[in-house]
DRENVOVEX-413441 format. One record per residue (C-alpha): residue number from 1; x, y, z; residue in one letter. Coordinates in steps of 0.05 Angstrom, whole numbers, plus 5000, padded with zeros to 4 digits. Each point is the difference from the previous one (the first is absolute). Layout:
# residues N
kenu=NUM; x=X; y=Y; z=Z; pamar=A $
...
This chain:
# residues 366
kenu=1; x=1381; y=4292; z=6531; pamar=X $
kenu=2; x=5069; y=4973; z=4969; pamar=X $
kenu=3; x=5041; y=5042; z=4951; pamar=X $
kenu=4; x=4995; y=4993; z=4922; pamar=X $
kenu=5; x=5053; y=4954; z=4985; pamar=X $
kenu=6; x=5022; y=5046; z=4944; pamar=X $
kenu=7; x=5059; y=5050; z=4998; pamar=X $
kenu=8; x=4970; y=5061; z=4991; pamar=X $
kenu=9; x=4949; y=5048; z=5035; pamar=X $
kenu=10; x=4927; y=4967; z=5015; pamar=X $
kenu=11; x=4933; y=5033; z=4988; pamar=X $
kenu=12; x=4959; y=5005; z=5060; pamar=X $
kenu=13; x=4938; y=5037; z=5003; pamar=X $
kenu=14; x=5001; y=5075; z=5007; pamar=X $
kenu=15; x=5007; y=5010; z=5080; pamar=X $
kenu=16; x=5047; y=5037; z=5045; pamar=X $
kenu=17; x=5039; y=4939; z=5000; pamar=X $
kenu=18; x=5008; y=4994; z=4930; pamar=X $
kenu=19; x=5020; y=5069; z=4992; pamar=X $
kenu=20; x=5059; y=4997; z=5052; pamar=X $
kenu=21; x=5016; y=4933; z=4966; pamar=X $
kenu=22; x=5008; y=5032; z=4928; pamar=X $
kenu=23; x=5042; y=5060; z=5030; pamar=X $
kenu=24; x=5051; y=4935; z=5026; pamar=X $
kenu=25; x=5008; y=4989; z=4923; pamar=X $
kenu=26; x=4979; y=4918; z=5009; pamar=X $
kenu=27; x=5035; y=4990; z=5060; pamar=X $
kenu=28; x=4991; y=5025; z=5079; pamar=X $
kenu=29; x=5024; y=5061; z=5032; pamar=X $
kenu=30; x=5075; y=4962; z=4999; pamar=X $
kenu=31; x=4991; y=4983; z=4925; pamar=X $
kenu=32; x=4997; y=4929; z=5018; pamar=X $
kenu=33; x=4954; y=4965; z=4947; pamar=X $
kenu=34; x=5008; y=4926; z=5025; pamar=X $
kenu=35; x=5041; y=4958; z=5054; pamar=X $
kenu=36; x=5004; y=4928; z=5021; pamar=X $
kenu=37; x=5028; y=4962; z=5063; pamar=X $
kenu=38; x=5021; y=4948; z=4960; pamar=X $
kenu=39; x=5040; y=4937; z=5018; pamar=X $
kenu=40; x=5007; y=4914; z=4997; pamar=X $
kenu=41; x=4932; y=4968; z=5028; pamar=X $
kenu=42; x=4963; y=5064; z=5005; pamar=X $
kenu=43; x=4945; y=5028; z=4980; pamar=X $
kenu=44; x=5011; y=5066; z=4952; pamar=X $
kenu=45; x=4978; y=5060; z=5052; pamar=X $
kenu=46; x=4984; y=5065; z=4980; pamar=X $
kenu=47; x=5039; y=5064; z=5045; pamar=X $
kenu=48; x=4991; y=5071; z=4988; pamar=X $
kenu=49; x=5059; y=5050; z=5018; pamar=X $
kenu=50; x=4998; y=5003; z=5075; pamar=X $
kenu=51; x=4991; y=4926; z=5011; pamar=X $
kenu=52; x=5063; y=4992; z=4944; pamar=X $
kenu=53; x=5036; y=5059; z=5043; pamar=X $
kenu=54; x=4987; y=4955; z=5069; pamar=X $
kenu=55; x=5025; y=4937; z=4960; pamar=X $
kenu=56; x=5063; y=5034; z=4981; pamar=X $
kenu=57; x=5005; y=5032; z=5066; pamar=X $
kenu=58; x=5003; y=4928; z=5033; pamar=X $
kenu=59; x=5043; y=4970; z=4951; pamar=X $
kenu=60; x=5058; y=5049; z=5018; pamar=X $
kenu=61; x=5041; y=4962; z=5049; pamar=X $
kenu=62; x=5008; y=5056; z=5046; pamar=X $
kenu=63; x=4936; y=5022; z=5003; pamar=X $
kenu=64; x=4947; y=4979; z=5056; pamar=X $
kenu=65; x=4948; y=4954; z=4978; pamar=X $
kenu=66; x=4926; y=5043; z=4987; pamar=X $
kenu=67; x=4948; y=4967; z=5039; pamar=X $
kenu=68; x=4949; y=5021; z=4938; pamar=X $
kenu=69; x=5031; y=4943; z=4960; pamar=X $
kenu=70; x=5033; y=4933; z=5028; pamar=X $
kenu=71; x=5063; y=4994; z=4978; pamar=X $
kenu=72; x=5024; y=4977; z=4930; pamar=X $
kenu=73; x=5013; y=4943; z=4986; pamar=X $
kenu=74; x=5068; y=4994; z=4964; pamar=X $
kenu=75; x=4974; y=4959; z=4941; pamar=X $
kenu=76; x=4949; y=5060; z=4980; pamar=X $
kenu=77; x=5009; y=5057; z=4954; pamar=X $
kenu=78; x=4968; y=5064; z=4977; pamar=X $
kenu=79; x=4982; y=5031; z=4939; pamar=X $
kenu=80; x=4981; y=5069; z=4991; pamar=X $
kenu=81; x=4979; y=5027; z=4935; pamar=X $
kenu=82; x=5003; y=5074; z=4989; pamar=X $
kenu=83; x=4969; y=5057; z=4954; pamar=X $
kenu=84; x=5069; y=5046; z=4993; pamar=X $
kenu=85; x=4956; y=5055; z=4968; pamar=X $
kenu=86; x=4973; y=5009; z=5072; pamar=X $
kenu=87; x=5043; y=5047; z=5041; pamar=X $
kenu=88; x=5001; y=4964; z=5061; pamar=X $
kenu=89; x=5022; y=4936; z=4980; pamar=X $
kenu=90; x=5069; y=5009; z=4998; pamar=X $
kenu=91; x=4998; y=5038; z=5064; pamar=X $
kenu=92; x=4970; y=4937; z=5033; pamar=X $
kenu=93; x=5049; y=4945; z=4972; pamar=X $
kenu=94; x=5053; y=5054; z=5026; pamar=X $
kenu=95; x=4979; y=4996; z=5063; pamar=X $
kenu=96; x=4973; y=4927; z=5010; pamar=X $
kenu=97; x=5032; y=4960; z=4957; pamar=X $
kenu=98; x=5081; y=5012; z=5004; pamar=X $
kenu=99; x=5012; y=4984; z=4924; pamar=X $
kenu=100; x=5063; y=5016; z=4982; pamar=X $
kenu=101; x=5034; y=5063; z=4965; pamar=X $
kenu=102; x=4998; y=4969; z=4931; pamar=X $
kenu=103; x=4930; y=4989; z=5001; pamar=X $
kenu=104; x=4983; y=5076; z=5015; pamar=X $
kenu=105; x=5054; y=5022; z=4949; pamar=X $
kenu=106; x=4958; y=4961; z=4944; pamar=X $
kenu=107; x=4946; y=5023; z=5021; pamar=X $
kenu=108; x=5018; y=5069; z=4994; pamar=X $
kenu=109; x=5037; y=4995; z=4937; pamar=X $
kenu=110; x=4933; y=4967; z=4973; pamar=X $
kenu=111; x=5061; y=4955; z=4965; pamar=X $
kenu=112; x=4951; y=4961; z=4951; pamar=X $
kenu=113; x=5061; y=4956; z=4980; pamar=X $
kenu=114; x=4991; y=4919; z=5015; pamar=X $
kenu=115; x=5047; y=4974; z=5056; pamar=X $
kenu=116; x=5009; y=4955; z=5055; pamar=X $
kenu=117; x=5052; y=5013; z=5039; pamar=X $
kenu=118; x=5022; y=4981; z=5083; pamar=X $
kenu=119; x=5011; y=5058; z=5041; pamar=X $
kenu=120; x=5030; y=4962; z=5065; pamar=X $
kenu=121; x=4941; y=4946; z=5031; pamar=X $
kenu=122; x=4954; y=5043; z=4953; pamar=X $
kenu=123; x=4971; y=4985; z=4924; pamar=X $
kenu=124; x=4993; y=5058; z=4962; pamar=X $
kenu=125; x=4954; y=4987; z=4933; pamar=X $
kenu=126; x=4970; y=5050; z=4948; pamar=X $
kenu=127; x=4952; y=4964; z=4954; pamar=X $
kenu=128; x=4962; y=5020; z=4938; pamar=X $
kenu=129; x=4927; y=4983; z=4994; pamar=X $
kenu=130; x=4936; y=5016; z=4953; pamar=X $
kenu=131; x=4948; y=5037; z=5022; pamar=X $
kenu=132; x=4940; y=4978; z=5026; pamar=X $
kenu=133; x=4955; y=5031; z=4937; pamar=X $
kenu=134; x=5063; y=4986; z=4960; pamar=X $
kenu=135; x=4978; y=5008; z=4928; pamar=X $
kenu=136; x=5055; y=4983; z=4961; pamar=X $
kenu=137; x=5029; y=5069; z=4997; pamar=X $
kenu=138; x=5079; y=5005; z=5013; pamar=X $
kenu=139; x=4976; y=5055; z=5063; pamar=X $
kenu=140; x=4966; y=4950; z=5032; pamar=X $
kenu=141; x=5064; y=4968; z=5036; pamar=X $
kenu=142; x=5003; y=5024; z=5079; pamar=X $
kenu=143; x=5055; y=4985; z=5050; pamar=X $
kenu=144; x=4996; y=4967; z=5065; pamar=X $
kenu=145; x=5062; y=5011; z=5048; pamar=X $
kenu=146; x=5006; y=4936; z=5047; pamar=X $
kenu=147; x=5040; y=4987; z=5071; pamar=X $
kenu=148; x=5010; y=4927; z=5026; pamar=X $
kenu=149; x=5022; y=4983; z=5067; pamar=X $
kenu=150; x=4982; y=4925; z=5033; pamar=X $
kenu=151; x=4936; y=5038; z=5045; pamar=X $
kenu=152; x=4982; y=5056; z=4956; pamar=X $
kenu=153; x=4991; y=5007; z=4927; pamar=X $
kenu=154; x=4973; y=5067; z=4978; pamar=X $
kenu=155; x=4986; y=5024; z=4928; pamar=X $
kenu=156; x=4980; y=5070; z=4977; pamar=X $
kenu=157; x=4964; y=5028; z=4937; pamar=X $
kenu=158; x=4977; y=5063; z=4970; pamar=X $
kenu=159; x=4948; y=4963; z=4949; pamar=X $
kenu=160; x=4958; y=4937; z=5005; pamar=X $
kenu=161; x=5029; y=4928; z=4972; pamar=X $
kenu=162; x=4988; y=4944; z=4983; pamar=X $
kenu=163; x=5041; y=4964; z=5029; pamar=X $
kenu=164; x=4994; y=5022; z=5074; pamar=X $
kenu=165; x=4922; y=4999; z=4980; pamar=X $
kenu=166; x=5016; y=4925; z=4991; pamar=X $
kenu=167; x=5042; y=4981; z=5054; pamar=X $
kenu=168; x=4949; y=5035; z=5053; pamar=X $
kenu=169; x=4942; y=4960; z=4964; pamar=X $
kenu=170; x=5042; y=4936; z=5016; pamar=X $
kenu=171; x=5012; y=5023; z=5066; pamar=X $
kenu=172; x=4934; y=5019; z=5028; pamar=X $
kenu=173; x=4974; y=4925; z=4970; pamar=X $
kenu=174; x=5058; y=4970; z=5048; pamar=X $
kenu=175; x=5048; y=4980; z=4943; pamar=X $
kenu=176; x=5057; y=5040; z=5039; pamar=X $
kenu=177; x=5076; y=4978; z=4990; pamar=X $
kenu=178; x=5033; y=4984; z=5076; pamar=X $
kenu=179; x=5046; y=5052; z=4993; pamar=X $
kenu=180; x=5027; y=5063; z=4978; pamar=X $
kenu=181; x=5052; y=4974; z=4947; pamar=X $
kenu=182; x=4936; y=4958; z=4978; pamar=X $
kenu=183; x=4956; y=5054; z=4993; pamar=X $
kenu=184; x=5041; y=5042; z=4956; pamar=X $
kenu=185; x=5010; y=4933; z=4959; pamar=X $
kenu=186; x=4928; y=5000; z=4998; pamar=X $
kenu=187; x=4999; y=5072; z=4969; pamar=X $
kenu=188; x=5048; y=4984; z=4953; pamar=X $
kenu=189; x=4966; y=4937; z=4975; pamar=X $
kenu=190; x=4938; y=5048; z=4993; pamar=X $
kenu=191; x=5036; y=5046; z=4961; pamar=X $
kenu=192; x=5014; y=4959; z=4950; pamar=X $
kenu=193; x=4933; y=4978; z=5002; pamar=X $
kenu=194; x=4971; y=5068; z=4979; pamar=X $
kenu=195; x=5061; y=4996; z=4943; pamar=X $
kenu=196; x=4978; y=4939; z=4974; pamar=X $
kenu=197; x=4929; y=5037; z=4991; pamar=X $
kenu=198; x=5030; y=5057; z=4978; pamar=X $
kenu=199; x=5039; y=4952; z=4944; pamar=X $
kenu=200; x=4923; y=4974; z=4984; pamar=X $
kenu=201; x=4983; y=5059; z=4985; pamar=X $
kenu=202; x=5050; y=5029; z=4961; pamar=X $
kenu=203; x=5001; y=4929; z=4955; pamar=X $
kenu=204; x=4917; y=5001; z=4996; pamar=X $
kenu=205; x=5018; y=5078; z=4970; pamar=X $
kenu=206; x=5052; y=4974; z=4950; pamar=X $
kenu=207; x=4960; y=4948; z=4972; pamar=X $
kenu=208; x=4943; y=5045; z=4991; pamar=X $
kenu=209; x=5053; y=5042; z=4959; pamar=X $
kenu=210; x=5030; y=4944; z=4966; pamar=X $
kenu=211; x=4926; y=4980; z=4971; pamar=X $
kenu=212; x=4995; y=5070; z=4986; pamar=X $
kenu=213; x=5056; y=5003; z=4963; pamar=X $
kenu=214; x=4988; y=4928; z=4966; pamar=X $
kenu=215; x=4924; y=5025; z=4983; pamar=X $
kenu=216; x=5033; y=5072; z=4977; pamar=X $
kenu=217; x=4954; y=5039; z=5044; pamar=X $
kenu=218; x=5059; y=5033; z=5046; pamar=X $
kenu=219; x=4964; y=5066; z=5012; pamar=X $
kenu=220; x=5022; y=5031; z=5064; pamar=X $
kenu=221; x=5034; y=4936; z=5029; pamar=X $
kenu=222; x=5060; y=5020; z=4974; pamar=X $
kenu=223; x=5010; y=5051; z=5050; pamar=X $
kenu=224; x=4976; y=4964; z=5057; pamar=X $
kenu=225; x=5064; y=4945; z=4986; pamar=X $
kenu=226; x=5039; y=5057; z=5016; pamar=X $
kenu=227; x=4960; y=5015; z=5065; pamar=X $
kenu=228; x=5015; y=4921; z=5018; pamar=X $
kenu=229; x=5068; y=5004; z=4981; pamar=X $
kenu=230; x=5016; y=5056; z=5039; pamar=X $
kenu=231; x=4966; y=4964; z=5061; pamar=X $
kenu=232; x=5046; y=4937; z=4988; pamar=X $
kenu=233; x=5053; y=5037; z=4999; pamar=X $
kenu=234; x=4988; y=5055; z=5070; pamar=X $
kenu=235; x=4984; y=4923; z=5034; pamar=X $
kenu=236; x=5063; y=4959; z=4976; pamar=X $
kenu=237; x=5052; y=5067; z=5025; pamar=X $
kenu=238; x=4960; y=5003; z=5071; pamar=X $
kenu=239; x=4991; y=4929; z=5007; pamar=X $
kenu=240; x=5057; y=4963; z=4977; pamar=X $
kenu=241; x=5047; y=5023; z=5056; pamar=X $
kenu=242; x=4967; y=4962; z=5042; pamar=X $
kenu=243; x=5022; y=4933; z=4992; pamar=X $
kenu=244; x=5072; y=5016; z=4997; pamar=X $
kenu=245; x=4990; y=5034; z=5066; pamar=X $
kenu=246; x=4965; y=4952; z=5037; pamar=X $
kenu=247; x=5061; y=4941; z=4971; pamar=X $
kenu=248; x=5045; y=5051; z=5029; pamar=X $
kenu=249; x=4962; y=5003; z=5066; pamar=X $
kenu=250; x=5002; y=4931; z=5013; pamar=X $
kenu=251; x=5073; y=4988; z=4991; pamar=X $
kenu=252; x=5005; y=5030; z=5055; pamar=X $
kenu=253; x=4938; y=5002; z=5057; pamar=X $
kenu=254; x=4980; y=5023; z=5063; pamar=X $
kenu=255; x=5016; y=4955; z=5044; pamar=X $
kenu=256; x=4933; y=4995; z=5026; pamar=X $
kenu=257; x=4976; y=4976; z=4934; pamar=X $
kenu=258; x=4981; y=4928; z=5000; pamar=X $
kenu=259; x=5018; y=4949; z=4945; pamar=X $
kenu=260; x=4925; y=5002; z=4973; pamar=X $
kenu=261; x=4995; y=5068; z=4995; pamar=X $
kenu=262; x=5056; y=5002; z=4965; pamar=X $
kenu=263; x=4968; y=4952; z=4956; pamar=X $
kenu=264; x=4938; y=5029; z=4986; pamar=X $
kenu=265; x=5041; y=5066; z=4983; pamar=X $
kenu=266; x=5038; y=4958; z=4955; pamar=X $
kenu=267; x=4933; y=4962; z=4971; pamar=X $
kenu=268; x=4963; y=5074; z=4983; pamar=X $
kenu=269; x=5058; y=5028; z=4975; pamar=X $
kenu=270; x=5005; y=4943; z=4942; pamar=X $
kenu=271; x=4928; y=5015; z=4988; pamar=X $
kenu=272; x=5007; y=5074; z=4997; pamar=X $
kenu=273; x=5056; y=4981; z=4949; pamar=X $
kenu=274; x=4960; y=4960; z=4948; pamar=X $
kenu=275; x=4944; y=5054; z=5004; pamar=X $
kenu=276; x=5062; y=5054; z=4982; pamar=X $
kenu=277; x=5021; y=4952; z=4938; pamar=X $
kenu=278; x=4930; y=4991; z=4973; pamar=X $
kenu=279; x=4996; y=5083; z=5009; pamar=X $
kenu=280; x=5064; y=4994; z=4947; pamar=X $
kenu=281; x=4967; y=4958; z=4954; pamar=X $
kenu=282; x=4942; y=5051; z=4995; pamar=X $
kenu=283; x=5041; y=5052; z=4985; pamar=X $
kenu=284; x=5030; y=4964; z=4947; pamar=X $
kenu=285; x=4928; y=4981; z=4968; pamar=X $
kenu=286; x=4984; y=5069; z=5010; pamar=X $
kenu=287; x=5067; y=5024; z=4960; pamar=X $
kenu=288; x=4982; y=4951; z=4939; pamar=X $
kenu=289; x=4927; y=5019; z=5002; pamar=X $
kenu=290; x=5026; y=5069; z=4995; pamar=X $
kenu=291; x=5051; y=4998; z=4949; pamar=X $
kenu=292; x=4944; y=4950; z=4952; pamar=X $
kenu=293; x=4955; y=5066; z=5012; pamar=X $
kenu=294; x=5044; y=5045; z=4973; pamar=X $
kenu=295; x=5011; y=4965; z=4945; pamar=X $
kenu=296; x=4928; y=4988; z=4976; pamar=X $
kenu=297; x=4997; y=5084; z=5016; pamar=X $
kenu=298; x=5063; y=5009; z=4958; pamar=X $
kenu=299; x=4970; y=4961; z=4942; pamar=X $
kenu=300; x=4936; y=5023; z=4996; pamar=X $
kenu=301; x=5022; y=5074; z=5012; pamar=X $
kenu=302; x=5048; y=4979; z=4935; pamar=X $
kenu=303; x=4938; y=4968; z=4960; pamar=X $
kenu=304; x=4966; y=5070; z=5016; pamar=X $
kenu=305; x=5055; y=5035; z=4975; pamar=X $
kenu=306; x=5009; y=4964; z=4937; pamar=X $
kenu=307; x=4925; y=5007; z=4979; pamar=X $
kenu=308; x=5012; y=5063; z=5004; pamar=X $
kenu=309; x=5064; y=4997; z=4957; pamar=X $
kenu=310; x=4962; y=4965; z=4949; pamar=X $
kenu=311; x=4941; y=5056; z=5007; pamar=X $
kenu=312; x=5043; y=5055; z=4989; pamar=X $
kenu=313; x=5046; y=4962; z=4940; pamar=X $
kenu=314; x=4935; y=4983; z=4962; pamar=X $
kenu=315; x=4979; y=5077; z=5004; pamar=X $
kenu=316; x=5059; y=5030; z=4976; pamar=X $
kenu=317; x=4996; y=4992; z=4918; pamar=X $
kenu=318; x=4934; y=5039; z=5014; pamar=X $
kenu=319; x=5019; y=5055; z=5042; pamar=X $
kenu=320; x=5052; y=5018; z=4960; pamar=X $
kenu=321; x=4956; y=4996; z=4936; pamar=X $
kenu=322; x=4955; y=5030; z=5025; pamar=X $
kenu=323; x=5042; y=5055; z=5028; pamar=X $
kenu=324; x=5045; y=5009; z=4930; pamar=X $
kenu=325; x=4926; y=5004; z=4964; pamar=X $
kenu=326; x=4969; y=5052; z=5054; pamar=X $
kenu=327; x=5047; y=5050; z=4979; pamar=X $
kenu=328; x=4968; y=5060; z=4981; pamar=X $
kenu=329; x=5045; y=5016; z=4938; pamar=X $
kenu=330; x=5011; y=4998; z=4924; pamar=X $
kenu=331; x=5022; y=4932; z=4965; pamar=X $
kenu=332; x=4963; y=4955; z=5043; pamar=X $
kenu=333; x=5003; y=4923; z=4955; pamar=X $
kenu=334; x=4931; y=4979; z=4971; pamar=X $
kenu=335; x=4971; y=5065; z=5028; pamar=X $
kenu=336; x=4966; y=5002; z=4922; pamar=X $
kenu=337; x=4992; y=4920; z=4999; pamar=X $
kenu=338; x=4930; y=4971; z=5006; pamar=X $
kenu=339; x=5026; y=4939; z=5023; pamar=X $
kenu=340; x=5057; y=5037; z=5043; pamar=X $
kenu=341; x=4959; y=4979; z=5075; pamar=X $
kenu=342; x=4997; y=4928; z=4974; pamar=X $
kenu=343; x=5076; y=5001; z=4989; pamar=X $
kenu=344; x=5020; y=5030; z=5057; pamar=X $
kenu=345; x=4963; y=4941; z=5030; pamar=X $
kenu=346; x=5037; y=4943; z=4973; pamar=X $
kenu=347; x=5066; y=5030; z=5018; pamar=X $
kenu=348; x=4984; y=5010; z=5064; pamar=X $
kenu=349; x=4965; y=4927; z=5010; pamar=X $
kenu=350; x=5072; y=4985; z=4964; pamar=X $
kenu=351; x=5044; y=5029; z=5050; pamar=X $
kenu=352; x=4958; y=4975; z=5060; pamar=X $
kenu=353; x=5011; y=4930; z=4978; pamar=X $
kenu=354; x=5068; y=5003; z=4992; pamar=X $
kenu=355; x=5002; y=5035; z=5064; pamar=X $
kenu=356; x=4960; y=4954; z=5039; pamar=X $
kenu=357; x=5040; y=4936; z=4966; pamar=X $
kenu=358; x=5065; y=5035; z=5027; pamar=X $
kenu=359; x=4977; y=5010; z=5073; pamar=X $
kenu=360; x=4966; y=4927; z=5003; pamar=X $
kenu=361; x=5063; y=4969; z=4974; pamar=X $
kenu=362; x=5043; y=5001; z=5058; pamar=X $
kenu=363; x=4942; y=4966; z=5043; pamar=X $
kenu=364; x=4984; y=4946; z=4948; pamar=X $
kenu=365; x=5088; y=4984; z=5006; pamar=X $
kenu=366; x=5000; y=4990; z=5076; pamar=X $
């Protein structure tokens, strides 16, 4: 039965199996949730973690070719995909895969900081993704830590993406790149796929706020421009190292690196780079949108206020009639009057005119 073609744990029925399966945390007892013999002309083929440690075993040119496998050809490649929340996986590329120091230091720093950088015959990449279930929530950004050689490429995760969900899809349907540089191309195109979605998203949500706004029904929406904003802005410092690196990268190459890899580096890297200037733009629409917001808050909070001005102006001449008049004591005027209630009346319908006049005066002059 072949493997979901998604980057995160399956759900098969509730057997033995299953249950040792979940206690690998989506992967097998290495951590290993996917790997491909890969290569020009071939057909995508799917390895677990002793037929990748026999491949790598044979590649080595001192070892001694493993009659379990035939040996390599030297236009293949493999890549291994692991779950880094399981234990064991780092054990294994330790001791199978011969990554270099770099690699292993990232790793263990759990450096979430974007980079490509060449560490001797070696590329060294740490890339920023969404989540698989990414719901537009600034949390919902994962890192995947990347090695490149010309016969291996192996990338490592602690949460599902998208992207890696993407490029195994493409994979398993026999859409594989014919080489490592190419592959990690690939995953870089199909990051900036998932940004492009991501930038749908966060433009659909805007607009929906701008009618909002437009209609003056903004409700709770105003918070949730925050929410995006915050997003645009965890995406644009993770991701927009990355093109800068990668220009930096190819001034200078492995020299195993073809001419078309280099090109299709180059090629994803302009991509990623219009995704990263359209991120801008929403953050600017998002600024403007905010700042109109406050605005229409700022005036109505001062229409509220001045209501209440008015409220409080047009109730004075009584209160303090009324208060002067309430006194219990001797020489109240037109205490004796029969028609003392009626005058009392008139002046205070007097004073609350003139009142009223002088605190809708200054609004009728602006």
């Amino acid at each position: 039965m072949p493997v979901p073609a998604v980057d995160r744990p399956p759900h098969p029925p509730a057997t033995l199996a299953s249950v040792n399966a979940s206690l690998n945390y989506g992967g097998d007892a290495a951590g290993l949730i996917c790997g491909y013999l890969l290569g020009a002309g071939t057909t995508p083929r799917e390895v677990d973690t002793v037929q990748a440690a026999q491949w790598l075993a044979n590649m080595r040119p001192q070892a001694t070719p493993d009659t379990h496998l035939p040996q390599p050809p030297q236009d293949t490649f493999l890549w291994l995909h692991f779950n880094l929340s399981h234990a064991q996986a780092v054990r294994w590329m330790e001791r199978h895969a011969d990554l270099p120091e770099a690699f292993f230091d990232a790793l263990k720093d759990r450096s979430v900081s974007t980079r490509i950088e060449r560490d001797d015959d070696t590329l060294i990449a740490v890339l920023n993704d969404a989540h698989f279930d990414f719901a537009f929530e600034p949390s919902d950004i994962a890192t995947l830590w990347t090695s490149v050689a010309p016969h291996l490429m192996v990338t490592g995760r602690t949460s599902p993406l998208r992207s890696v969900d993407a490029l195994r899809t493409a994979v398993r349907s026999g859409n594989a790149p014919c080489s490592s540089v190419a592959l990690l191309a690939e995953l870089m195109r199909t990051q900036a796929s998932g940004l492009v979605d991501i930038v749908r998203g966060v433009t659909q949500r805007i607009d929906d706020v701008e009618d909002a706004l437009l209609a003056g029904r903004l409700d709770q929406k105003r918070a949730r421009l925050g929410v995006l904003r915050r997003l645009l802005v965890r995406l644009q410092r993770l991701l927009a190292p990355e093109p800068a690196a990668l220009f930096r990268l190819l001034q200078h190459p492995p020299v195993w690196m073809g001419a078309d890899d280099a090109q299709e580096l180059r090629d994803s890297t302009e991509e990623f780079s219009v995704v990263l200037r359209d991120m801008q733009g929403l953050q600017e629409r998002i600024k403007l949108l905010q700042e109109e917001i406050a605005a229409s808050v700022q005036e109505a909070n001062s229409r509220s206020l001045f209501v209440l001005t008015v409220v409080t102006v047009l109730a004075l001449p009584i209160n303090i009639l009324a208060g002067l008049f309430g006194m219990n004591v001797g020489g109240v005027p037109l205490a004796d009057n029969g028609h003392g209630f009626w005058i009392i009346v008139a002046v205070v319908a007097a004073f609350t005119a003139v009142a009223g006049w002088l605190a809708l005066r200054g609004t009728r002059d602006q």
